[in-house]
N, C-alpha and C positions, 0 to 999 in steps of 0.2 A: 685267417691271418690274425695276428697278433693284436689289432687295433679296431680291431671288429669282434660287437660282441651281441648274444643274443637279449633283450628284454623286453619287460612285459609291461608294458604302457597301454592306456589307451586315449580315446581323441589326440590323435595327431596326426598329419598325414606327410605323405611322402614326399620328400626332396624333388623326385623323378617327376614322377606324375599327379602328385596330388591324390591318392589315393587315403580314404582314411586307416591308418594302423590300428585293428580293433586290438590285439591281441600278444602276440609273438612277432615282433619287428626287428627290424636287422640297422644299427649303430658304426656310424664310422663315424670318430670325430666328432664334433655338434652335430652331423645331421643324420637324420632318422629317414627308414626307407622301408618298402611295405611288405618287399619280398627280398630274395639273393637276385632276382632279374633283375630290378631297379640299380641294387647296390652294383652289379655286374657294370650296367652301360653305366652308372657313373665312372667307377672306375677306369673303366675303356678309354673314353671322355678325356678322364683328368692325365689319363696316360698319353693319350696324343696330343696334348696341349687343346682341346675344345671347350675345355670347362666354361669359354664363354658364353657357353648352349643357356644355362641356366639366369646369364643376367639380361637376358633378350624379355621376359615376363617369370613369373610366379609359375611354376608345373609347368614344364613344356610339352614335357613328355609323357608318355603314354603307356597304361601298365603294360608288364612284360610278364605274359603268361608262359609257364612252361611248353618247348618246343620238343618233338620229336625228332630222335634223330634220323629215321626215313620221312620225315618230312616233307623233304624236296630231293628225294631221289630219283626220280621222275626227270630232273632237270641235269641228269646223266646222260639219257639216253638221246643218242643221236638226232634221232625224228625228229626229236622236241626242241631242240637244241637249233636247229636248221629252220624250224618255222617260229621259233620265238625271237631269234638274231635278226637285226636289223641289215646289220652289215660284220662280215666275215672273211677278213681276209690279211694275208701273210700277220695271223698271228693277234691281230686288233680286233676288236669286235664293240659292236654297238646293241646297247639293249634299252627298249624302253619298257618301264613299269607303273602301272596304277597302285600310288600309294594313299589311300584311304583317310591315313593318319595327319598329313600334312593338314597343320592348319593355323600357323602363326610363322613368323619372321626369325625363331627359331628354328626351327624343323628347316626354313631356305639354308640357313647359317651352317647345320649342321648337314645335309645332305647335299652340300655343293663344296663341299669340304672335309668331304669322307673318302678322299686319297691320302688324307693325314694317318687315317688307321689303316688303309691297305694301298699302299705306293702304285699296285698293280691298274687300280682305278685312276687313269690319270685325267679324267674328266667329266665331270655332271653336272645338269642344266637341271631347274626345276619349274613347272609349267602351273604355278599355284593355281588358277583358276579353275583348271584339270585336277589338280590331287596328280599329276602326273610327276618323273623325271626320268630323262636321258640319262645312260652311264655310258663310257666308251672306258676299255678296258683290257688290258692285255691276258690275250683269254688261256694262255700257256702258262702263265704266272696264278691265276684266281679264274676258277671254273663258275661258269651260269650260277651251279647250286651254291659255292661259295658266296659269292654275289648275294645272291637271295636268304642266304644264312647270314650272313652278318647285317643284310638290312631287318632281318626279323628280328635279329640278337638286341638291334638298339631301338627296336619299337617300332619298325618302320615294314611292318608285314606286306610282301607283291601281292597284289589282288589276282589271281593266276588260276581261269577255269578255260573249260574244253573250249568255250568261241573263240580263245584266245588265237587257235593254230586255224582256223578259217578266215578272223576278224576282218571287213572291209575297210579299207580306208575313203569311199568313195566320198562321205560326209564331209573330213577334215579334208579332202581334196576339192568339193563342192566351194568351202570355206574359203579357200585358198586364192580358189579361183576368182573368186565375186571380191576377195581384199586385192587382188592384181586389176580387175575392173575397176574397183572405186580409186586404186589410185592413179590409172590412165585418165579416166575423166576428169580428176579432181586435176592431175596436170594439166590438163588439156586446157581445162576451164581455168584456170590461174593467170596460163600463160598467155590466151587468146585474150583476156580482159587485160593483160598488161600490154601486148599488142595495140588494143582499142584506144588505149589513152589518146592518142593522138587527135582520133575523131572526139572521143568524150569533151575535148579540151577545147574544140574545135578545131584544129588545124586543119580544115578538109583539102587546103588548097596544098598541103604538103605533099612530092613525089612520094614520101616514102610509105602512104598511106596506104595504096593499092600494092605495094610491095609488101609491107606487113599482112596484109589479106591473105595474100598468096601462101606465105605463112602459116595463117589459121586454117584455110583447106588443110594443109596435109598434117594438120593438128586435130582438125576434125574427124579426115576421113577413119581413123586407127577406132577412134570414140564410137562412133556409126559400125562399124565390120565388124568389132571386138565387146566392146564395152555394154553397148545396144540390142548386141546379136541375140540374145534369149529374145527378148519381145518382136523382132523381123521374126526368128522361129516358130514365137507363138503366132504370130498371128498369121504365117500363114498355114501351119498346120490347120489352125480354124478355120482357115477356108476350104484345106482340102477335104475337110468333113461337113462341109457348107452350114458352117457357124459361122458370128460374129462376137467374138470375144474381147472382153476391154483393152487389148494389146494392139487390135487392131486401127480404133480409133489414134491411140497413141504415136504409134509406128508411121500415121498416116501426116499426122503433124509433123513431127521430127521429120519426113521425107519433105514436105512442104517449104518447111524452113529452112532444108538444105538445100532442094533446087530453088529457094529464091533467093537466097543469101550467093549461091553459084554464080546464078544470074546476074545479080549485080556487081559483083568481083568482077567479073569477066567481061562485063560489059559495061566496066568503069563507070557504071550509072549508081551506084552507093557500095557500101562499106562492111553489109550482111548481118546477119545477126547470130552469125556463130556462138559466140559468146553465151550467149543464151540458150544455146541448141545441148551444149558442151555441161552450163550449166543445169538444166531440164534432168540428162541425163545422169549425172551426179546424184542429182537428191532425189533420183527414184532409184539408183541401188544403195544408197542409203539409207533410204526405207528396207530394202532388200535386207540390208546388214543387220538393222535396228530390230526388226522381228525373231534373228536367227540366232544371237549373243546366247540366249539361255539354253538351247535345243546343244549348243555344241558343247557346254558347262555341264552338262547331266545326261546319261544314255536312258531314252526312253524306251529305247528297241529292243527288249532282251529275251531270251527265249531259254526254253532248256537246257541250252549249252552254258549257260552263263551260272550254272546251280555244280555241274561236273566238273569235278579235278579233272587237270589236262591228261594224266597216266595215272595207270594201276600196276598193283604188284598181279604177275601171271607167271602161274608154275608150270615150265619147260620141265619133265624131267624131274626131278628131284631138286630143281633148283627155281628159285624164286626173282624173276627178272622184271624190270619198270617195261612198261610198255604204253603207248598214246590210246587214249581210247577211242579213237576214230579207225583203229586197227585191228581191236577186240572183235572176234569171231565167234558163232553158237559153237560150244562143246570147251570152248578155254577153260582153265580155273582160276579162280582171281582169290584175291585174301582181299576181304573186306575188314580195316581198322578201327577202331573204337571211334563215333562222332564222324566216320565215313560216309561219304554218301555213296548209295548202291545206284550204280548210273547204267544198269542193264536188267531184264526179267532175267531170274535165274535159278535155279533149286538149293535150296543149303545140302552140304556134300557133309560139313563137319563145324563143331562148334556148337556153343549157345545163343541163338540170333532171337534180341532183342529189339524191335524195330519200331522206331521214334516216325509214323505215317505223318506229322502234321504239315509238313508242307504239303503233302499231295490231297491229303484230306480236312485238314485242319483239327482233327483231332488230334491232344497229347498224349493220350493215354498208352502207354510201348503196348506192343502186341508180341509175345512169345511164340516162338516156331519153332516146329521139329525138323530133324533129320527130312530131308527129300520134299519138304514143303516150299510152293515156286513164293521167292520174293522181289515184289514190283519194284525196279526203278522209282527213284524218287525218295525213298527210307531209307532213313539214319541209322546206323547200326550203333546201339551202345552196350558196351561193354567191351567181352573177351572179342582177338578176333576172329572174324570164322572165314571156311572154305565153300566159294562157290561154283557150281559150274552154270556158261551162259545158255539160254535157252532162244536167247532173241538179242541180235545187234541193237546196241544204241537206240538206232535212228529206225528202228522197229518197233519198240517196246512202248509199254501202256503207256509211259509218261509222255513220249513224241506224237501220240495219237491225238493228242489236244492241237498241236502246232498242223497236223498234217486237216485242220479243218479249213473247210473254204473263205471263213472267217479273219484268217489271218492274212489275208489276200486281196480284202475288202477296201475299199476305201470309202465316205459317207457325203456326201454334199451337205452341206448346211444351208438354210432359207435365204443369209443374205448372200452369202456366194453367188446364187441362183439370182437372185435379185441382183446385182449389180452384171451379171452376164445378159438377163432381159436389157436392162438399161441401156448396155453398152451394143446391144443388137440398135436396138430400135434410135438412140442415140447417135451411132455412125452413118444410118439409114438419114434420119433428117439433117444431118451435118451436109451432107454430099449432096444432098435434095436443095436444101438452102445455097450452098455454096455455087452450082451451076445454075438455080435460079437469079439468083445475085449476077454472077456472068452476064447470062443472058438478057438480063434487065438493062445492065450499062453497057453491055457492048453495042446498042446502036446508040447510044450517046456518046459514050466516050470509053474507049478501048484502053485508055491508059487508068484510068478509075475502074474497069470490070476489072482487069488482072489485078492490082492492088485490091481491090478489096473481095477479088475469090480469095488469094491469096491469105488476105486480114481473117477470114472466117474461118480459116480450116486451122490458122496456127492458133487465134484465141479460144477456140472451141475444141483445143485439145482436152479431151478428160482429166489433163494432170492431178487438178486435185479430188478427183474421185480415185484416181491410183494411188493417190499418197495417203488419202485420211487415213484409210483402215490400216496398212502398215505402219503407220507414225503413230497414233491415236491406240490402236492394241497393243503394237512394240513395246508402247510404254507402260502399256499397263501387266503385260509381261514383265517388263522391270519393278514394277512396283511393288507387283506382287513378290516375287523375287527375295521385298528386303524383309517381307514377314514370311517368311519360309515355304511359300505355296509358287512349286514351277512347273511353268505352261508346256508342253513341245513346240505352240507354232499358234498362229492367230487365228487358224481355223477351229482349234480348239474352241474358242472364247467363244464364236459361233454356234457350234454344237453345245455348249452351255445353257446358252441364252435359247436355244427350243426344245431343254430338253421336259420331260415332266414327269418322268416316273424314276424316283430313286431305291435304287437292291443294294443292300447292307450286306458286309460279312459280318461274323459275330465278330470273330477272338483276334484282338489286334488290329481292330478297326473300333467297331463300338465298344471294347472292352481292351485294358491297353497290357500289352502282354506285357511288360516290362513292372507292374503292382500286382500282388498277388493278394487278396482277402485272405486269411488265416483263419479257422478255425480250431477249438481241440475237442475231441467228443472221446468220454472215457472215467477214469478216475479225477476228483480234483486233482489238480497241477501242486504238489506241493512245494517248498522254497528249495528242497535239494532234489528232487525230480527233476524242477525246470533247469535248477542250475546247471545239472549233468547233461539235460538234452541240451541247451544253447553252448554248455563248452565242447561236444562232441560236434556240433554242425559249424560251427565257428572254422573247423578246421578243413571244411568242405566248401568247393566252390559250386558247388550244383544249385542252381534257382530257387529248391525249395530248399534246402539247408539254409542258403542266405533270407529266405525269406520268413523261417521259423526263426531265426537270429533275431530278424527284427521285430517280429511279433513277440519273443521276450527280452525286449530291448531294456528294463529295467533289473532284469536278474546278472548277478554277479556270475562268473566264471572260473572253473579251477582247472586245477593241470591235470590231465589227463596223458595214460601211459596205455602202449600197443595200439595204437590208433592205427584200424587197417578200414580202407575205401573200394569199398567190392563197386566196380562201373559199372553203373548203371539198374543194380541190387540195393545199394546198402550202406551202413556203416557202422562199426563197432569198436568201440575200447573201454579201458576200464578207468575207475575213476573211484581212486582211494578203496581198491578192492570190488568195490561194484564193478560186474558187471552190464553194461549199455549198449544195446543194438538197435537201432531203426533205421527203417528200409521198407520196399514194398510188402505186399502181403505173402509172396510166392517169400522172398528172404525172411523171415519171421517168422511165418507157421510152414515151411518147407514144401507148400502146395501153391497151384496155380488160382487164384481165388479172383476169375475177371470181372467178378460186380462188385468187388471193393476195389474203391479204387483211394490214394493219401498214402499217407507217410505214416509206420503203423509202430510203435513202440513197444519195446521192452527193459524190464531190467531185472538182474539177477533171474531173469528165466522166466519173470511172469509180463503177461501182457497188460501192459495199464492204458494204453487207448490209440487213438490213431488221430492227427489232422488232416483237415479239408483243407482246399484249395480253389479258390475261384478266383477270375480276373478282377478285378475292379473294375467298373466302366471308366470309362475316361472322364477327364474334368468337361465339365459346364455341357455336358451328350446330352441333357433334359432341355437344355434354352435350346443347341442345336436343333434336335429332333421337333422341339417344337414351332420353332422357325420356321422349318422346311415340313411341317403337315399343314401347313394354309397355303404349300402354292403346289406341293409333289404327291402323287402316291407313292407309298412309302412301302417296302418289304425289305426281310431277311432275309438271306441266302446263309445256312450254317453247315459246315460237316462235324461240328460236335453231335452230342446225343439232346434228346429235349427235355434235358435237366431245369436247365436256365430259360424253360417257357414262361412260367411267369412274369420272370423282370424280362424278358424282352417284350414283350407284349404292354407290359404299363408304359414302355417308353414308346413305342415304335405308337401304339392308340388299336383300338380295335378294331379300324379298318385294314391294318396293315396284313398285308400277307405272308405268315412266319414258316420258313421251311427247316427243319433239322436232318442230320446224316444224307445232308445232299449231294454226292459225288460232284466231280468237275463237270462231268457231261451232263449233269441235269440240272447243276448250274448252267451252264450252256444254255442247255433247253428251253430254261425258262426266258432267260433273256428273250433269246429267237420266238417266244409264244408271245408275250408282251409286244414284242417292236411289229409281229404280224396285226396286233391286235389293233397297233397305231400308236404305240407308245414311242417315246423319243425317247430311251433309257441311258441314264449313270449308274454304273457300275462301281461302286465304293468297296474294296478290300486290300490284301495284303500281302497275302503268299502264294504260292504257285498252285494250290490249289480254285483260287479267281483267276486263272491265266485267263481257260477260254471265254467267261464270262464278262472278263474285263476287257480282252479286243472284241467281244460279238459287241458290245454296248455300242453306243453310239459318243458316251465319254467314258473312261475308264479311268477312275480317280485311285493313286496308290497312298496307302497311308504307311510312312517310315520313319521309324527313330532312327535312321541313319540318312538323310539325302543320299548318300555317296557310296553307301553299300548295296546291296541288290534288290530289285525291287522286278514286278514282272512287267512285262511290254505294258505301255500305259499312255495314256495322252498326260494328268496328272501326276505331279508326286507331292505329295503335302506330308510335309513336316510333322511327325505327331504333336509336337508341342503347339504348334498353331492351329490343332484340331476345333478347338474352341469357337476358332474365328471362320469355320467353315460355313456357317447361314452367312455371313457377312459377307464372304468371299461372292456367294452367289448373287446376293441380292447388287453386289458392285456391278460383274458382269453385267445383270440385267439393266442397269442403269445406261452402263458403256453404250448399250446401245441406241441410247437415246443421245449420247456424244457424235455416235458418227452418223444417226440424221441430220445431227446438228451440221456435222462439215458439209454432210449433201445438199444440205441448202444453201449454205454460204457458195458451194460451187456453181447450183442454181443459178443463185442469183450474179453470181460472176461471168458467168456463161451467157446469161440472157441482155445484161448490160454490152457486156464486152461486144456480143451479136448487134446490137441493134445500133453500135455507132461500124459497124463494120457492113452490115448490107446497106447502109445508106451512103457509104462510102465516105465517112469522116471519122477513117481509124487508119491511120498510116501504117504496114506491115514492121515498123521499128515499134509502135507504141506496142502493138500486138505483141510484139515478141519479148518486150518489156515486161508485159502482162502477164506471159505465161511464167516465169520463175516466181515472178510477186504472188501471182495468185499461190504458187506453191509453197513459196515460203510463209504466207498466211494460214495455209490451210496446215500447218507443220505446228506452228505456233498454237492456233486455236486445237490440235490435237493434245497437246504436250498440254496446256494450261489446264483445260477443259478434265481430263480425265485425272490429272495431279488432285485440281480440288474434287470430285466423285468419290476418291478414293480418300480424300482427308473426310470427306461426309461420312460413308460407310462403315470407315474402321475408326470410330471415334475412340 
């Protein structure tokens, strides 16, 4: 267009998203933008009147990589169509999407407002906590894929793989459920305490006081059948496996307090203590909620399917049609695309297959393959695309052999778990013991003092606050953790922390952070127009080691450079004031396969002048880390690279550690399962689907991610790489915590043993008791929340 023009600036970044412009930037008007994508969705934007997008903060938005036009053609075909739709019908359709991107007040603004640019979307909600949003959409006007093209058009890419056409909803139905219980309680309890006023106030001599009772019965009964129901289930399931589980003491109270509160109602002899029963119940699924906030903000459960596009291209015939890969058959052919992932075993038929193994091994190094050589599920294919045919279904192949172990099936107890189920045996045993001893004591004295104070014993001596600590008390330390980037799935976790002792490293993208790359050059000195031609020939490459030879000559100038061609995954080459410039691997360079060189290898005008290395950088402050955690852990490596980098992992990790390289998944595995035989409590610390099975065999499975919200593999952990730093800290918290919820088990103690002992001498009224039991809860809620707030202001100073 006329008003747009190309130039060559640099430090500046992008209107859109904030990218820095190093080089060739695209101008419209005063503002500057870092590609034709960026410039595109502004335009879009200013065209449907949203340009508001941009005064909500500074970069809203998010670069816009070049898109494929098969893409999302996959989201043609019928199957997919049928299991991705929400709801479908005369013509309307409802879709929901994990959008990754969303992450400010913007992104709500503009995605609930993106019927402005297609009328056909007459409706969307968006679920920030989630990264999620709702579209409803007239699907005869604007197709699925359109949908998903114009949300990728303006930075707002579907997160869209194979679990998607299985996915359960039973979690967010789970969720649903326990928010419909806490708000029947929370009514229940509202309305029963504004009932009560009357007696609170004293009017006891008022008629309408045993009428308002009448009332809380069938205020209660809903509370008790519905709200309750999980712990009557537990507990008696417990029994019928003749256990005594904490639910059961519980259960046993609340029954207590019903038929005596019944009793008195009915037999116009007092006023009940509903009220208390209604609120009891309340602020134990409270706790219920307060544990599960973060588990439902972040998928911890992901498996292989969550790595697979949901279809492939498959040749019928002479013609090349999308198809769902749950469908995919031994003997199909499939086209595998450049940055594809190969989601089946299978033989290359045709093409150049270059195969990026590091998810499944964690090596990067591409591996080259011929004609009729079988490739594993799990590899990247980069480059040209090729032709495969399958050899093994999906949910067959080497990659699913990891999920198909008995490990993923497992579930682990932790020491206080176990400990508070002793407690609550032996605890309900002397509750019961005590309480018809007490009976029998005053029933030949006085039979209106033995039933009041069996009665007193069984409600004061409810375990409430040994049910509430640890849900309240770890809930919160789930939250806290939370605000520095480290999420829990569930308080059991925090458990299995605090016994575990043996910590297994991955290398790359754990202890070394894949997103820095070390630079090296070995070869000729670098002169001032050598480097200059290599940094303006990579400048125009988005590939990791281009950008990161960029920044390793980040003081050399840049020129313009003409026939700029980018072989995928090979190469690159143009010329530059008549020089000829090519670098690329060693196979694009000297035109042979050369697998013990490995870097980015140079030439120019035809001769070769050297090649750079490449190694991760470790992550910040991994020395204070590592050293932390060798005075309480044993320490080992688990690697699938080569044992290049034995040295420096060995200075860090100390000489007793156990260093393994080119370890497969399964011998990851193995090793775990040899340690936890040995008596180890093992964490499992890595990154990519290569730690799958060693990360569920563990007993913690800690993931480390530069993205929270992007994929990570089944894990109890996900830590934030940026708060990698503060990983000794994180543990030494935990360990602490647990010295918080002895603290509540005493306070319950000793609330228990007070409360008892004006209750078997029979000078504790069944109202003061009933009093007692939310006081004590609401104390033990308090001393949770304060108690572990300052731990964690101690720990993370």
């Amino acid at each position: 267009m006329s008003n747009t023009e190309l130039i060559n600036e640099t430090v500046t970044r992008c209107t859109h998203c904030g990218n820095d412009c190093r080089d060739e930037s695209v101008k419209e008007v005063e503002l500057i933008f870092c590609c034709s994508g960026c410039l595109v969705v502004y335009q879009l934007l200013t065209k449907h009147n949203l340009s508001s997008y941009y005064n909500f903060e500074e970069f809203p938005g998010s670069e816009i990589k070049n898109q494929a036009s098969h893409q999302y053609a996959y989201l043609d075909d019928p199957s997919v169509i049928e299991k991705l739709l929400l709801f479908n019908e005369n013509g309307l359709a409802k879709v929901s999407f994990k959008l990754p991107q969303i992450h400010c007040s913007a992104c709500l603004y503009l995605l609930e407002n993106i019927g402005l640019i297609n009328e056909a979307i007459y409706f969307s909600k968006v679920d920030f906590l989630k990264k999620k949003a709702v579209f409803h959409f007239r699907i005869n006007e604007v197709s699925l894929r359109e949908l998903a093209e114009l949300l990728s058009k303006i930075g707002y890419k579907p997160e869209l793989q194979f679990d998607k056409l299985d996915e359960q909803k039973t979690n967010s139905k789970a969720f649903r459920v326990l928010a419909y219980k806490i708000g029947l309680s929370g009514f229940a309890f509202g309305n029963i305490m504004l009932f009560s006023f009357p007696e609170y106030l004293g009017f006891v001599d008022g008629g309408s006081v045993f009428y308002l009772s009448y009332i809380n019965i069938a205020l209660i009964i809903p509370v008790l059948l519905y709200s309750a129901s999980d712990y009557f289930v537990s507990a008696y399931k417990s029994l019928t496996f003749g256990k005594i589980n904490l639910d059961f003491p519980i259960v046993l109270g609340m029954a207590t307090l019903f038929l005596r509160s019944l009793y008195e109602i009915l037999f116009q002899v007092g006023e009940g203590y509903l009220d208390s029963l209604a609120g009891f119940v309340f602020f134990l699924l409270i706790g219920k909620w307060f544990q599960s906030v973060t588990y439902q903000q972040l998928d911890f459960n992901r498996s292989y399917k969550s790595y697979f596009p949901i279809s492939i291209m498959v040749k019928e015939g002479f013609k090349w049609f999308s198809k769902s890969i749950d469908q995919i058959v031994k003997g199909d052919i499939l086209m595998i695309r450049n940055q594809e992932l190969i989601p089946v075993d299978c033989k290359l038929l045709r093409g150049k297959a270059r195969i990026d193994y590091s998810f499944v091994t964690g090596e990067s190094d591409l591996m080259s393959k011929e004609i009729n050589d079988l490739l594993l599920a799990g590899g990247r294919q980069v480059g040209e695309s090729i032709e495969v045919e399958v050899t093994k279904k999906v949910d067959q192949s080497f990659l699913t052999q990891l999920w198909n172990e008995g490990v993923f099936k497992e579930n682990l107890a932790s020491s206080s778990s176990q400990l508070i189920n002793q407690v609550s045996k032996y605890f309900t045993i002397t509750i019961i013991g005590l309480a018809l001893s007490t009976l029998v004591y005053w029933w030949f004295k006085d039979d209106q003092i033995a039933f009041t104070s069996f009665t007193s014993v069984l409600i004061v001596a409810c375990p409430c606050a040994l049910a509430l600590a640890m849900p309240f008390t770890y809930g919160n330390i789930i939250r806290l953790l939370a605000r520095i980037g480290i999420y829990l799935r569930s308080v059991e976790v925090i458990e299995h922390i605090q016994d575990a002792n043996f910590i297994a490293f991955d290398k790359t993208g754990t202890i070394t952070d894949s997103q820095k790359m070390k630079v090296t050059f070995e070869g000729e000195d670098l002169n001032e127009r050598n480097a200059s031609s290599i940094k303006s020939l990579c400048v125009h490459s988005s590939h990791p080691m281009s950008q990161a030879i960029v920044d390793f000559l980040d003081d050399v100038n840049t020129s313009r450079i003409e026939n700029f061609v980018e072989h995928v995954g090979e190469g690159l080459e143009a010329e530059i004031s008549g020089t000829a410039i090519r670098l690329g691997s060693s196979s694009f360079i000297f035109g042979t396969i050369a697998s013990s060189q490995s870097g980015v290898f140079v030439q120019i005008d035809g001769r070769y002048i050297g090649h750079f290395n490449f190694a991760h950088e470790i992550r910040k402050n991994i020395r204070q880390v590592l050293s932390q955690l060798k005075a309480k852990f044993a320490l080992s490596l688990l690697s699938g690279d080569s044992n290049r980098d034995q040295k420096r992992m060995a200075s860090l990790l100390g000489e007793n550690a156990e260093i393994k390289f080119n370890a497969s998944p399964k011998e990851k595995l193995s090793f775990i399962q040899s340690k936890q035989k040995e008596g180890y409590k093992v964490m499992m610390v890595g990154d990519g689907l290569n730690d799958a099975g060693a990360l569920k065999q563990s007993n913690v499975g800690v993931v480390i991610s530069d993205n929270v919200n992007n994929f990570s593999p089944s894990c109890d952990v996900i830590l934030d790489a940026k708060s990698f730093d503060k990983f000794g800290d994180f543990i030494t918290y935990l360990q602490r915590a647990r010295l918080v919820i002895y603290g509540a088990f005493f306070l319950a103690i000793v609330y228990n043993l007070i409360g008892l002992g004006f209750a078997v001498t029979g000078n504790l009224k069944p109202i003061i008791a009933a009093i007692l039991m939310p006081l004590s809860s609401i104390t033990i809620i308090i001393y949770g929340l304060v108690a572990s707030y300052l731990t964690f202001k101690s720990a993370f100073k």
